[in-house]
C-alpha positions in Angstrom: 23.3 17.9 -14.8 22.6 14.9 -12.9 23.0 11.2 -14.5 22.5 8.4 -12.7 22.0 4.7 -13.4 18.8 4.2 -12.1 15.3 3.9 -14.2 12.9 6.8 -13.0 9.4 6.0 -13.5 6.1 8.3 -12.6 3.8 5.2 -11.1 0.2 6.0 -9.8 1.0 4.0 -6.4 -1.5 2.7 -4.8 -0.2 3.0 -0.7 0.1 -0.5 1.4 -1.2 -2.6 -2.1 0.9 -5.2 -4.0 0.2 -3.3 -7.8 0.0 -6.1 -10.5 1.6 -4.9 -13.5 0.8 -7.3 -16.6 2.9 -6.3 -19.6 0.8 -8.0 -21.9 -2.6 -10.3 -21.5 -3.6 -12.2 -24.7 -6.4 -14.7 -25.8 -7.0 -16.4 -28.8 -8.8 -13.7 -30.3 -5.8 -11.3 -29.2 -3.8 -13.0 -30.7 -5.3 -13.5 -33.9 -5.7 -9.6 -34.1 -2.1 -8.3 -32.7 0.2 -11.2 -34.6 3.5 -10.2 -32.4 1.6 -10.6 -29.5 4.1 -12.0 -26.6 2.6 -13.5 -23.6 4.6 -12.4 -20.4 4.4 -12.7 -17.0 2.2 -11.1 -14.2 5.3 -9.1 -12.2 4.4 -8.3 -8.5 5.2 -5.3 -6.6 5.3 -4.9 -2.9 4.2 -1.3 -2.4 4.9 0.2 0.6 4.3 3.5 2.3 7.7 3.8 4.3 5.9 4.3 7.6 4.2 1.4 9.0 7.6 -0.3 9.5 8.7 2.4 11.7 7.0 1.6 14.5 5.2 -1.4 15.8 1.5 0.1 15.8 0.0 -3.1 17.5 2.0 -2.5 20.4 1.0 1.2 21.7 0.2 -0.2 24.9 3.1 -1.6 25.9 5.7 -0.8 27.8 8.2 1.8 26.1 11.0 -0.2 27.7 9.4 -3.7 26.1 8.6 -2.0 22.7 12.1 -0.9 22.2 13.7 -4.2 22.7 12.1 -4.6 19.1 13.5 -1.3 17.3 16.7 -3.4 16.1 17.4 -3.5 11.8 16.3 -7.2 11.6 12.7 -6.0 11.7 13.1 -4.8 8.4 14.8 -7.5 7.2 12.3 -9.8 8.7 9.5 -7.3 6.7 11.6 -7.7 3.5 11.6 -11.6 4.0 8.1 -11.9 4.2 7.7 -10.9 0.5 11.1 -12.6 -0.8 9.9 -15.8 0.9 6.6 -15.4 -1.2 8.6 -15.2 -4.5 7.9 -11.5 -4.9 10.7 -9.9 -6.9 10.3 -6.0 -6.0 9.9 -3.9 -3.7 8.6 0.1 -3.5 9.8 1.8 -1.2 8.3 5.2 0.4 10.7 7.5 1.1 7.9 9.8 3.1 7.2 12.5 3.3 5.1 15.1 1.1 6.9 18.0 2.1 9.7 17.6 4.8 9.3 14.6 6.6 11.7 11.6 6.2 11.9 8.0 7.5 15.8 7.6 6.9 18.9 10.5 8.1 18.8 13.8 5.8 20.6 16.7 5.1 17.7 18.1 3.2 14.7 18.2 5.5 14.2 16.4 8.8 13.1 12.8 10.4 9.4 12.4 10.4 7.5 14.9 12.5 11.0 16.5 14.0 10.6 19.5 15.8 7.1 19.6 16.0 5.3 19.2 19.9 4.0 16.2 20.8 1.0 17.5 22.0 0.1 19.3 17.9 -0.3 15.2 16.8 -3.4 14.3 17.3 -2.7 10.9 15.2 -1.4 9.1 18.2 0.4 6.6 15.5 2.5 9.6 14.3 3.6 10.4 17.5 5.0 6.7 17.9 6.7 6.9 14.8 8.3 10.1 15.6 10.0 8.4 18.8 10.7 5.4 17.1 12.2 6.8 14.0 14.4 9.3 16.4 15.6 5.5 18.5 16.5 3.9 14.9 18.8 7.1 13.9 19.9 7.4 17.9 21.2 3.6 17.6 22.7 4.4 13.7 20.1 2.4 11.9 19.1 3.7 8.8 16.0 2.0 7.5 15.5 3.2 4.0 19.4 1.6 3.9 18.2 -1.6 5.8 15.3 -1.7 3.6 17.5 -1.1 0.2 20.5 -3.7 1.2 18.3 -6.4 2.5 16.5 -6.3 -0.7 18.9 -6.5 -3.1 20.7 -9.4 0.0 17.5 -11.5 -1.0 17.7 -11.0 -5.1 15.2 -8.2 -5.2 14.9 -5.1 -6.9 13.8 -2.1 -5.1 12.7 1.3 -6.2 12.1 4.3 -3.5 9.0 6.4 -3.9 8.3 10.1 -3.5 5.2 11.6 -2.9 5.3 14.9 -5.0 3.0 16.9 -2.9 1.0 17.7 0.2 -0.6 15.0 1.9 -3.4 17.0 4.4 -4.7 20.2 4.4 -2.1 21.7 7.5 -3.6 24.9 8.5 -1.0 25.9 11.0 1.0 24.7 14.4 -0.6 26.6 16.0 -4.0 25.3 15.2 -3.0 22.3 12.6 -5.6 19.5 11.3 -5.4 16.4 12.8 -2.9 14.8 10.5 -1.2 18.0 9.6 1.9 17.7 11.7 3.2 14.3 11.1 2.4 13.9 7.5 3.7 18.0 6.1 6.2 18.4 8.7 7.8 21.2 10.0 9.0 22.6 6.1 4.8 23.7 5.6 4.6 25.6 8.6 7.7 27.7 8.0 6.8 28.5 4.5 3.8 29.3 3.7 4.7 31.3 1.2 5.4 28.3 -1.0 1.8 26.5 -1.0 -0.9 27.2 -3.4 -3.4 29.6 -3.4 -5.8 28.6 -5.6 -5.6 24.9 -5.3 -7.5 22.5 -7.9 -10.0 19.7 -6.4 -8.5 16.9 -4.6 -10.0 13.3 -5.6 -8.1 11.9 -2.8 -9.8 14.8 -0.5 -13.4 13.8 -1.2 -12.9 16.8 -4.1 -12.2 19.1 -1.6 -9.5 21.8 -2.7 -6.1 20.5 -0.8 -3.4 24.0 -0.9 -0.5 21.7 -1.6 3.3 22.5 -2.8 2.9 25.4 -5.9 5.2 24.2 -8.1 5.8 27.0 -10.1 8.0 28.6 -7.5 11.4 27.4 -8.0 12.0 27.0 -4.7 9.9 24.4 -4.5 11.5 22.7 -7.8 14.6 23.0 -6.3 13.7 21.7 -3.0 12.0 18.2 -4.4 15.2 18.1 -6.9 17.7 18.0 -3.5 15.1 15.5 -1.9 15.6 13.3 -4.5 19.5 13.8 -5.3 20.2 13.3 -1.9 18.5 9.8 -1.8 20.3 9.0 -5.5 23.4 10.2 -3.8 23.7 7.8 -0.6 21.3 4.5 -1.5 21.8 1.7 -3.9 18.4 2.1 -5.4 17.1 0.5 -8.8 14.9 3.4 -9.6 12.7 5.8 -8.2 8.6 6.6 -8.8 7.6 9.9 -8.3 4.0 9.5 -7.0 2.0 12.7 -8.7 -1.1 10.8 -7.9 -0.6 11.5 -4.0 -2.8 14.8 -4.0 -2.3 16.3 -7.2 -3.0 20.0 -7.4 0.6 21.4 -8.3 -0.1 24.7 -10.6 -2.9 27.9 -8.9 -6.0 27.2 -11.2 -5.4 30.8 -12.1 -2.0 29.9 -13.2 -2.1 27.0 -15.4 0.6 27.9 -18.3 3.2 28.3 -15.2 
């Protein structure tokens, strides 16, 4: 059995937003109705993906030789500054992926869009950030860990975030979807056998049915439960949210008491 001191909270994140959170809102009236009421404060969190940072999108067109001058661990920090500076107390974190893909070194899976051909990313973005994460880990710079330390360096708290399932329809390498590759990784082409058969509808797939992980093999239990320990294991986090709102669909509609 796992324990750890950290506070694990299921959040419906909503990707590259600051969330407001206000614990309690009152009014006269309010008040006059719930006597205990307590007025607190608004707290702000900066919500990010985990996969912007890795690479310096605006900059495509540059050079390779001038873009990597700026793959150094101070352009997270100077990301993490930007919200400290503004008084913003916390951070989320995405630990990326849905399936296999990381932004950070693992044991577990791989780097973000490892082993899969350039030429099978058609998001030309991802293909950036596959190159750009590789140069980070090449030069030993972690940035989940530059992300994590510079945070709690500037008096923040940080939580990291885990998508719990598949973010795009993958089809396979041979023939993938356009965003297939990066954001599955190579885990969802080597086991297909793990997906879902008969996905539910996908709100965040125009309703469209999106064959995510099936979560009543325990293989796939299992898997998310070394994704997670392995993070718990090696960062100094304050807690973790595990995203189920990221394309639910975890259970075969024929299947549901799984």
């Amino acid at each position: 059995m796992m324990t750890y001191p950290v506070a694990v909270s299921v959040r419906l994140a909503i990707l590259g937003l600051v969330t407001l959170a206000c614990a309690a809102c009152t009014t006269t009236t309010a008040a006059a109705t719930v006597p205990d009421a307590v007025e607190k404060p608004f707290e702000i969190v900066y919500q990010n993906d985990g996969l912007m940072w890795m690479c310096h999108a605006s900059t495509m067109s540059y050079p390779r030789w001038q873009e990597l001058k700026g793959l150094n661990a101070e352009r997270f920090h100077r990301e993490i500054d930007k919200y400290a500076d503004c008084g913003v107390p916390s951070v989320s974190f995405g630990n990326w992926s849905v399936g296999n893909s990381f932004n950070r070194p693992t044991n577990v899976g791989r780097p973000f869009a490892a082993g899969i051909p350039d030429e099978k990313i058609a998001v030309k973005t991802h293909v950036q950030i596959k190159h750009d994460l590789a140069e980070y880990l090449s030069r030993g710079i972690d940035p989940l860990r530059e992300v994590v330390d510079h945070a709690h360096r500037r008096g923040m708290t940080i939580t990291v975030e885990f998508r719990m399932n598949n973010g795009a329809p993958g089809g396979t390498l041979e023939n993938p979807s356009p965003a297939g590759p990066g954001y599955n990784g190579l885990l969802w082409y080597e086991k297909p056998e793990w997906r879902l058969t008969d996905p539910p509808a996908d709100p965040n797939a125009a309703g469209e049915p999106n064959p995510g992980w099936d979560y009543a093999k325990p293989e796939v239990r299992e898997y998310y439960l070394q994704v997670i320990k392995e993070v718990l294991d090696n960062y100094d986090v304050d807690g973790i949210d595990l995203s189920f709102y990221q394309n639910p669909g975890f259970f075969n509609l024929a299947e549901p008491n799984k």
